[in-house]
N, C-alpha and C positions, 0 to 999 in steps of 0.2 A: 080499666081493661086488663092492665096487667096485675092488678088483686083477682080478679077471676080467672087469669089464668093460672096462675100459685095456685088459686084452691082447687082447679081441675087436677092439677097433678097431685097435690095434696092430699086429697079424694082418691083416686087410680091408688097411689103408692098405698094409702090405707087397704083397697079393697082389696088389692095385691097382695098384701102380708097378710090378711087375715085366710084368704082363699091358702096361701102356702101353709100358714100354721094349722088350718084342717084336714089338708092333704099331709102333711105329716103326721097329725093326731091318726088319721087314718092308717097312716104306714104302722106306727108305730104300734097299734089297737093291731093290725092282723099277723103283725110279725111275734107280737106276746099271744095270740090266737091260737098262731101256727105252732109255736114252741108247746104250747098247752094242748093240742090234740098230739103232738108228738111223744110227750109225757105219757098221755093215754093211751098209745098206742104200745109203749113200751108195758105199762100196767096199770088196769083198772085202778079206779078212784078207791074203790071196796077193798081189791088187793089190798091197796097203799096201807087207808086205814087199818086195816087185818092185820098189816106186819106190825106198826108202829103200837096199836096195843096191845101186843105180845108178846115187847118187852119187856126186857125182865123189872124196868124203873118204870112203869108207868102207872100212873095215878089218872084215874077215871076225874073228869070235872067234876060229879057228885061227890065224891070223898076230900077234895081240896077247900082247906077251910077257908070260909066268907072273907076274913079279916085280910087271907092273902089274896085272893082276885078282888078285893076292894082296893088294895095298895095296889096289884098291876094296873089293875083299869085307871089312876086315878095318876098315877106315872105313864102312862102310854097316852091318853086319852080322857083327860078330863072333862072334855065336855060329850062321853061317851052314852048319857042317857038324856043328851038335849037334842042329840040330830038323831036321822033316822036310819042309821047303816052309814051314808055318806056324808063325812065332813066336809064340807064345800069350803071351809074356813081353811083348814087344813091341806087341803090339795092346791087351795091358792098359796099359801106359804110354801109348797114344798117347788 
């Protein structure tokens, strides 16, 4: 009797943390939302880019040789041509 009652509470405390860690994923998901429509609202996405390649050092992704965004990719993100946009591996580590 008193092993099933441990596992009731044991059980509750689980369902409890995981319902808190969603409602924070939550908080957190609309508060990065909100700062990113605020971004926008200060300047288009188009602006943005328009300024940054208009610098005077900027180099277009076509003209930047293989061998150096092979070495970024391979230093940033190794397993960057096995997943598919999202590293699930990686999000768990961080």
């Amino acid at each position: 009797m008193k092993k099933i009652k441990v596992m009731r509470i044991l059980k509750w405390f689980f369902v409890l943390t995981m319902v808190l860690c969603i409602c924070s994923g939550f908080a957190v998901a609309g508060k990065g939302y909100s700062m990113y429509r605020n971004a926008l609202d200060q300047m288009s996405l188009a602006d943005k880019v328009e300024s940054i390649q208009n610098k005077e050092h900027y180099t277009a992704f076509e003209e930047l040789p293989e061998v150096y965004v092979n070495a970024v990719v391979s230093v940033e993100d190794h397993r960057f041509y096995r997943h598919s946009g999202i590293d699930l591996i990686a999000i768990g580590r961080a």
